[in-house]
N, C-alpha and C positions, 0 to 999 in steps of 0.2 A: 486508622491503624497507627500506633505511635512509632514513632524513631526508634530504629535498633532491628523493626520489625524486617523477616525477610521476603524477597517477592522473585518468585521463583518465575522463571522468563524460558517458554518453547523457542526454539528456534537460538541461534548461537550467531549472526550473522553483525553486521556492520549497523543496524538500526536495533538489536539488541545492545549492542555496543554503545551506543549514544544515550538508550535510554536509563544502563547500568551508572552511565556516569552522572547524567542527572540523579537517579534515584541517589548515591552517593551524600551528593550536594544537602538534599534531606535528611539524611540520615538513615538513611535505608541500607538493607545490605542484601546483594543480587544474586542469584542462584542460577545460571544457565544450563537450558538441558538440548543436546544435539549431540549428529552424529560426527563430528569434527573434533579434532583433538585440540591445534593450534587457531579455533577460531577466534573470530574480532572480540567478540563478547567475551570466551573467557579470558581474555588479557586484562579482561579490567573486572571482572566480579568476583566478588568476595568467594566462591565455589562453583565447578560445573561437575556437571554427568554428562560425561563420554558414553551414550550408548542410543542405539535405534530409537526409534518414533512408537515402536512396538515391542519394545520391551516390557515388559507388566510389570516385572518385579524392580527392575529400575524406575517408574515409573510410582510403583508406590514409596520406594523409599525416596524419591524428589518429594512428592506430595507430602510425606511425613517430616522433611525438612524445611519446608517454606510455609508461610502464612498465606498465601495469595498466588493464583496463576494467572498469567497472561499471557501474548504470544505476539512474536514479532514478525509474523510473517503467516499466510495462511494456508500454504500449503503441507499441512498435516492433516493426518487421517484421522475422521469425525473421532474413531473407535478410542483413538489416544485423549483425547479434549474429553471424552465421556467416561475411560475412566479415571482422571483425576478430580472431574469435575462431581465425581461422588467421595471423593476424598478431602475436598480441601476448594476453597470459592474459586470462581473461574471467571474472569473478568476479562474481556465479554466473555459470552457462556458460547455454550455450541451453538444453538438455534443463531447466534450473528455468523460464525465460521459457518457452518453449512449454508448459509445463503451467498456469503461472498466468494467463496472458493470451488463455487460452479457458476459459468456464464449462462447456465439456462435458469436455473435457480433463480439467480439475482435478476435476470430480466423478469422473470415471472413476477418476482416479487415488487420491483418496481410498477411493472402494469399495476396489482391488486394491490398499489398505494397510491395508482393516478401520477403515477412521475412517468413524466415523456422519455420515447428510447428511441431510438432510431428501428426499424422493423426487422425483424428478425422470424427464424423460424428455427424447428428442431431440426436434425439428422441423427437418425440412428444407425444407417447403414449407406450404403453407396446410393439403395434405390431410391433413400431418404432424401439424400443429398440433390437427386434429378427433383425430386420433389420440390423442395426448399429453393432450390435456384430459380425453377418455373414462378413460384407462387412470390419470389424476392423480385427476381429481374439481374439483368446484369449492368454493369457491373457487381460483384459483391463479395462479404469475406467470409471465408469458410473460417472458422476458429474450433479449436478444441476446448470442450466446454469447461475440460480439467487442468489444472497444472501449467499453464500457458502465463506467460508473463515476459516482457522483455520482446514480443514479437514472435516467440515461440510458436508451434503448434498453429502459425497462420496464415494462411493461402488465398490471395487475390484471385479470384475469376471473373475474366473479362471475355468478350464474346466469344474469342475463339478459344480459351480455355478447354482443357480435358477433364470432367470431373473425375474420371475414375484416376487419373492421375493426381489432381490435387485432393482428392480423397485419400489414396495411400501415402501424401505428401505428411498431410496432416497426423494420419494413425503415427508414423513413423518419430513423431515427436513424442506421443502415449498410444500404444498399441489399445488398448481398449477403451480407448478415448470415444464420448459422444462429441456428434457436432454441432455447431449452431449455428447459422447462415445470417449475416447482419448485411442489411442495405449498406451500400456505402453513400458516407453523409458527405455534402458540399458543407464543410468549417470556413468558418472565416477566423476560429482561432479554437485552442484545445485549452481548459484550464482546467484546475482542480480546484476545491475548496475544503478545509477540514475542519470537521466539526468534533466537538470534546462533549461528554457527557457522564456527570457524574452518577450515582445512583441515588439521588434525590429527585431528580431529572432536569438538574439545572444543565443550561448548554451555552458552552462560549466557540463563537468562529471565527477564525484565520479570514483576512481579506482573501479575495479569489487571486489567482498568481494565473500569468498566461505559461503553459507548456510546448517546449520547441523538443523534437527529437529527433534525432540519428541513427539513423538504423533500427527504428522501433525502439530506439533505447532514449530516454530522456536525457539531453543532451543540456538543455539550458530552464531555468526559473527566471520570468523575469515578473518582479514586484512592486508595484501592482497591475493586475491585468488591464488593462485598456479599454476598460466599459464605461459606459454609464452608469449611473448610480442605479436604476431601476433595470438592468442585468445583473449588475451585482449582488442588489437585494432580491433579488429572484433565487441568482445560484446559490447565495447562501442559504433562503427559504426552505430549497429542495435540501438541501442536505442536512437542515434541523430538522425537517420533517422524516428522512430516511431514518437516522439515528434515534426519532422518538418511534416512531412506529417498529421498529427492531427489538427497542427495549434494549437498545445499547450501553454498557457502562465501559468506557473507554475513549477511544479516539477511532474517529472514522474519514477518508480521506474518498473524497466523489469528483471524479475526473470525469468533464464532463465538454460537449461542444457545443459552440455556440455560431449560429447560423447565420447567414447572410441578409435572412430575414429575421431575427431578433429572438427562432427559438434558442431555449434550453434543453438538451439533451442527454440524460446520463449515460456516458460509456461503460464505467467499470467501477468498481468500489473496493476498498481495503482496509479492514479494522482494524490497526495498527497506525504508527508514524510511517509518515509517506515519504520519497524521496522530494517532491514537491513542497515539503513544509519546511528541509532542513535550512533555511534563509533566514529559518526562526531561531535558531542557534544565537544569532548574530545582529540581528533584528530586530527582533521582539520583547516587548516583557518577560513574556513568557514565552519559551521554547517551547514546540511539539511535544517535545520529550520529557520536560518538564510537568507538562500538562499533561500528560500521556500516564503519568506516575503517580501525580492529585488524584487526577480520575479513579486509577486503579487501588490505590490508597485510601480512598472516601476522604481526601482531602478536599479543599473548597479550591474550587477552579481558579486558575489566575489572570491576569488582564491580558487580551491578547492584542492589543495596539501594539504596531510595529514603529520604530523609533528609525527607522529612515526606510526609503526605498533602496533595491537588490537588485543583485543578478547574480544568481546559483548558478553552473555551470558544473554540470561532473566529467573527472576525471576518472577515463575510460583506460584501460589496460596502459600504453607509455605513457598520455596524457599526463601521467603521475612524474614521470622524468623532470617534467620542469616546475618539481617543489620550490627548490632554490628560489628559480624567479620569480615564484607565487609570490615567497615571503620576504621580497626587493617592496612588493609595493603595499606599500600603508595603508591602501586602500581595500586589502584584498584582505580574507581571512581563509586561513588553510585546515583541510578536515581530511587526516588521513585514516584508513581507518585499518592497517596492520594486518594487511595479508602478505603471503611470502611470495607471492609470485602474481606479474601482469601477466594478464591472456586479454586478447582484442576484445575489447567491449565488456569487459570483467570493470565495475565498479571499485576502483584502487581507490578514492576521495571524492572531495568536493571541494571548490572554494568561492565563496561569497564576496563580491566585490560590494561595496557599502557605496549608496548613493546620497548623499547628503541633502537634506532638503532646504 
């Protein structure tokens, strides 16, 4: 897709935000569509649309304006991805968003690719849920199989647990939410790995990063994870292998644990730029976002060696207060991303402190 060309971006949020300024850099020009008026994203794209997820006729006039769709985030409704995705190229397409934006989905679909998961079962109801616990054990996590992110929609039961209470805990995040019951795993560390793939099927990967978090919310990146070379090539294995079996053309981001006995586990997936990559900014050859943009582009992938070791760190609701002091130290790099108001554990930035090797 040559320079000039436009690439229309679902979602309007702070990782749409990063990847319009990349796209920029190329020469691209960004088109966001969400329901926000003063979001991250359109402060920096060349145009947005201010309207629902379900709007059709907004919906075809994005599509009749852009070259190319993608999405920053995958909580949108299949029905919106499907119809633009007869309008105009959809990169990744639906069949990746329907597998990552259910947790039963994507489990399934990792079983019937041989990728290891921690044990899980369905809930469809309360009497599901007695079911699911019996056949899990306790401890374990009730999660909502939709819309859940940040810790949302998730409920610890341990022995003496109430299910029919951490069942309507759950519903009360998405009322007609399924559930899904995951063993709880003894980690001896949580990391992610992200993998890039063009549609020729070539594929470049991010070193794996260890993940530290704060209230369910990711809290710190520290680069590189603390493995051995034969963990490391394993979790990046699993996530070239997820991305080809998907038929993914994009960026795919695999959060994953890692055991005290040596397995690989995958938790959760997300076909977009991850919060766990943003150390690439600063980093890397090539940024997530950067790469996030080739990909969806049908440009040729770029090197993803990282040019010093990190520590990501986001800044949560006041976290954001002490900019100032971010940018006292030379070491640090500051990523704010232009919302009008902190709330607790609202994602205000991030900033990268650079490790020099």
């Amino acid at each position: 897709m040559p320079p000039g060309s436009r690439i229309g971006i679902l979602g309007s949020g702070q990782l749409g935000r990063m990847a319009a300024l990349a796209a920029a850099r190329l020469g691209y020009r960004c088109h966001a569509f969400g329901p926000e008026a003063n979001a991250p994203a359109n402060q920096v794209c060349d145009a947005a649309t201010v309207a629902a997820y379900d709007d059709v006729e907004a919906l075809k006039r994005f599509a009749g304006a852009v070259d190319v769709v993608t999405f920053e985030f995958e909580n949108i409704p299949l029905s919106t991805v499907e119809v633009l995705g007869a309008l105009v190229p959809l990169r990744p397409g639906a069949k990746v968003l329907s597998i990552c934006q259910h947790r039963l989905r994507e489990k399934d679909f990792c079983r019937s690719v041989s990728v290891p998961t921690a044990d899980y079962r369905p809930a469809h109801d309360a009497d599901g849920l007695v079911e699911a616990v019996a056949a899990i054990g306790r401890p374990c996590i009730l999660k909502s199989a939709e819309l859940g992110y940040d810790g949302k929609g998730q409920v610890r039961i341990d022995a003496d647990s109430d299910l029919a209470a951490a069942w309507a805990a759950m519903r009360g995040h998405a009322a007609e939410a399924v559930g899904i019951v995951e063993a709880v795993v003894e980690f001896r560390m949580e990391i992610s790995v992200i993998v890039a793939r063009s549609g020729d099927g070539a594929m470049r990967t991010y070193v794996p990063v260890e993940n530290r978090h704060r209230n369910h919310i990711l809290d710190e990146t520290i680069v590189p994870a603390n493995l051995s070379q034969d963990l490391s090539d394993k979790a990046e294995a699993i996530a070239r292998h997820l991305a080809q079996e998907m038929g993914l053309v994009g960026l795919l981001a695999v959060e994953m644990f890692v055991t005290h006995d040596g397995k690989v586990l995958v938790n959760e997936m997300a076909p977009r730029p991850h919060n766990s990559g943003h150390w690439s900014l600063d980093a890397c050859v090539t940024s997530q976002f950067e790469q996030f943009i080739r990909a969806v582009a049908g440009l040729p992938l770029g090197a993803t060696e990282r040019l010093c070791d990190a520590v990501m760190k986001n800044l949560l609701g006041d976290d954001v207060d002490d900019w100032q002091k971010i940018l006292s130290d030379p070491g640090s790099k500051l990523h704010l991303y232009g919302k009008a108001s902190a709330r607790p554990g609202r994602k205000m930035g991030h900033v990268t402190r650079l490790i020099r090797r």
